[in-house]
Structures are given as C-alpha cells and as structure tokens.
VEXVOKE-290754 format. One line per 5 residues: number of its first residue (from 1); their letters; for each residue x, z, y negated of C-alpha. Coordinates in Angstrom, 1 decimal. Example, Ala and Ser with C-alpha at 12.3 -4.5 7.8 and 13.67 -1.06 7.14 Angstrom:
% VEXVOKE-290754
1) AS) 12.3:7.8:4.5 ~ 13.7:7.1:1.1
***
This chain:
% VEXVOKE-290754
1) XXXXX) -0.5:39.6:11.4 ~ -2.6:38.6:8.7 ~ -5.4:35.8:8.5 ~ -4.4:32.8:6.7 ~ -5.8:32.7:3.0
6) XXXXX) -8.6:30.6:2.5 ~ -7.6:29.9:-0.6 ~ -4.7:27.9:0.7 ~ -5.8:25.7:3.4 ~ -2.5:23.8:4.0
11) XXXXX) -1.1:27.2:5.6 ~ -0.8:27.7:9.2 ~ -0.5:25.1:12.1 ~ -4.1:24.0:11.8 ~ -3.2:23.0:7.9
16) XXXXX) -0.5:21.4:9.0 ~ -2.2:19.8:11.5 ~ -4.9:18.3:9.3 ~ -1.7:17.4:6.9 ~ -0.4:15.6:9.8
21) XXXXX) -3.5:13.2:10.0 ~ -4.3:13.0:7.0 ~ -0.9:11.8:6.2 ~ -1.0:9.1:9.2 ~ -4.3:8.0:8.0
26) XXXXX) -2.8:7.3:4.3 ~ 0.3:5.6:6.1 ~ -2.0:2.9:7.7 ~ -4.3:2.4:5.1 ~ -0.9:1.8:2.8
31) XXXXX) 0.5:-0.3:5.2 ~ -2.8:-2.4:5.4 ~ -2.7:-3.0:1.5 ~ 1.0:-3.7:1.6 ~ 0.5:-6.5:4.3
36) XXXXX) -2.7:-7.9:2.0 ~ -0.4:-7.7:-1.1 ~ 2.4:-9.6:0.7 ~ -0.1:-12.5:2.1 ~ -1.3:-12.8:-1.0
41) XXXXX) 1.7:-13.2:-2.9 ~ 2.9:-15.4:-0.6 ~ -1.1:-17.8:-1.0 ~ -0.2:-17.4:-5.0 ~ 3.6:-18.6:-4.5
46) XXXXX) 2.2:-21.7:-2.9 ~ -0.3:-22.1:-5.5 ~ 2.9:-22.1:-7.9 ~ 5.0:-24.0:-6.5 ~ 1.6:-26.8:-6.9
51) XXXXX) 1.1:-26.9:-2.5 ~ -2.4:-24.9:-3.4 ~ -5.8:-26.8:-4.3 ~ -5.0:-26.4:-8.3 ~ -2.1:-28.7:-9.3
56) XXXXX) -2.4:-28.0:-13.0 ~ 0.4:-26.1:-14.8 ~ -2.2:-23.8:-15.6 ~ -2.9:-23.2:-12.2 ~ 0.3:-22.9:-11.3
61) XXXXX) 1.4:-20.6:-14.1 ~ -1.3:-18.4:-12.9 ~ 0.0:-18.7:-9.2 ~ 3.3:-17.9:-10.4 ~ 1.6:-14.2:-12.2
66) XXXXX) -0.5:-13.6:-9.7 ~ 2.4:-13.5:-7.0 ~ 4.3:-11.8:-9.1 ~ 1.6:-8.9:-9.6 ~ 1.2:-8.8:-5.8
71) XXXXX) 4.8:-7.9:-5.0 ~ 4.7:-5.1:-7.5 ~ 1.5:-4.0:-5.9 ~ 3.1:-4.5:-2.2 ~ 6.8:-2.6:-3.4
76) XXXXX) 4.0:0.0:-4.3 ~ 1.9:0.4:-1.1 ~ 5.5:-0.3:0.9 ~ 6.8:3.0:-1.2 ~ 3.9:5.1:-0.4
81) XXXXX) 3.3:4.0:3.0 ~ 6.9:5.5:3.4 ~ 6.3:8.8:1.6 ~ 3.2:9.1:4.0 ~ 5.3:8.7:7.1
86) XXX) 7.7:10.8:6.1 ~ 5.7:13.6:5.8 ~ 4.1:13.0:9.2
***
C-alpha cells in the first residue's frame, strides 16, 4: 500500500472528506446568494410595477432591469448551489 501523492490532494478518504465540506460550504453560501437574488428581484418587481418609492418610468424601467438581472443571477446561484450538493 502506498502513501497518497501529495501532489494530488483530492485522493484518499481524507481528500474526499475535505471535498465533502468544502462542497457543503459552497452549497450554503450559493443558496444564501440565490435567496438574496430572489428577494431582490422580487423589491425591483415592485419598484416596476410603480408600488416602490420611485414612480417615474424611469424608475420603473430600471425596476423592471434590475429584477430581471436578479433572476439571471438567482437561476445562476440556484444551478451551482445544485452542482455543489450533488457532489456532496
């Protein structure tokens, strides 16, 4: 039985093991961003639909980008949130 080569530290059960947590740490902080993208997409649809502080079509056009940025970001964190788990 041979040692594990250091040049490959994702061999062996402790790699794995350290895999395993680093994985579950990505898959929270993932998750965390996903649920800040969703809340914020869901301030800026307000904001759009003129229920926010700025009424202005202005303000609402940017409401209306903004949310629409945030649920490409959240599809984003959702999609490597999974990956992360996966690989758990």
């Amino acid at each position: 039985m041979s040692a594990p080569n250091v040049n490959k530290p994702n061999e062996g059960i402790i790699g794995q093991a350290a895999n395993s947590v680093k994985n579950a740490a990505n898959y929270v902080s993932e998750s965390t961003r996903g649920n800040t993208a969703e809340a914020s997409k869901e301030a800026n649809k307000q904001q759009a639909k003129g229920n926010a502080g700025d009424t202005s079509l202005t303000g609402r056009a940017e409401g209306a980008l903004d949310a629409a940025s945030d649920k490409v970001d959240q599809k984003k964190h959702e999609g490597s949130a999974k990956a992360n788990k996966e690989n758990i």
